[in-house]
N, C-alpha and C positions, 0 to 999 in steps of 0.2 A: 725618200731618196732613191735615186735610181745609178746606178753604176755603169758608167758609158768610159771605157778602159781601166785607167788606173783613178779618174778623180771622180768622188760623186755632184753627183746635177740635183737640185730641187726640180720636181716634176709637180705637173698636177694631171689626176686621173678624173675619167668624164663615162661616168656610169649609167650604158642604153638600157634601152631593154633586150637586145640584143649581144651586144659589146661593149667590151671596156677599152677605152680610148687614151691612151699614155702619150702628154705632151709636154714641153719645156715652155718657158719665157722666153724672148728675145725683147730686149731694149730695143725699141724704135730712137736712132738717131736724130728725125726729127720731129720735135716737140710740138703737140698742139698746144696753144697757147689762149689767152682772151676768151672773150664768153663763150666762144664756142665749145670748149673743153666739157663744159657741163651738159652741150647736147649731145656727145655721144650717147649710143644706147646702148646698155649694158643689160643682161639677163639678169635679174632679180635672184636668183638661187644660187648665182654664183657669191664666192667671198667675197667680205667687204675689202681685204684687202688684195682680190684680184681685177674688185670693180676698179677701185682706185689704179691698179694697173694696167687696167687698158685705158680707160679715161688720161691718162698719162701719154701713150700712145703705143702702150707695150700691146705684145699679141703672140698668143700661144701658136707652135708649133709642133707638128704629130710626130714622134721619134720613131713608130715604127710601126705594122700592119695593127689594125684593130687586132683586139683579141676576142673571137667567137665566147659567148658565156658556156657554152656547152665545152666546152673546151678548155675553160678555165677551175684550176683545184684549189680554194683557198683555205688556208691553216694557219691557226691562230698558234705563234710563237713569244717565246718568253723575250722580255727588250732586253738587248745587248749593254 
């Protein structure tokens, strides 16, 4: 979860070898439909349910600059 004012947003994070990359979903309003739904191409590593997300006709969105890995401090905390 990622905190964008007062409400939280489901994000999904996209891990380079350089930077890590923080984006949203957006519903695409219109539907792909019929047999063609199944030839989207969808990257194989991602989730199964964000394959079915896009295949849908959703598509992620970058909330904000990459973040350099050099640059990034990760710390393992206790779940709230």
């Amino acid at each position: 979860f990622f905190s964008e004012s007062t409400r939280l947003l489901d994000v999904y994070l996209f891990l380079f070898d350089d930077f890590l990359l923080i984006t949203k979903i957006k519903r695409n309003k219109k539907k792909y439909g019929g047999s063609d739904a199944g030839l989207i191409p969808v990257c194989p590593s991602l989730t199964p349910e964000l394959q079915s997300f896009i295949r849908d006709g959703g598509f992620c969105t970058v909330l904000d600059q990459p973040i350099p890995l050099d640059r990034l401090a990760l710390k393992n905390v206790d779940p709230v």
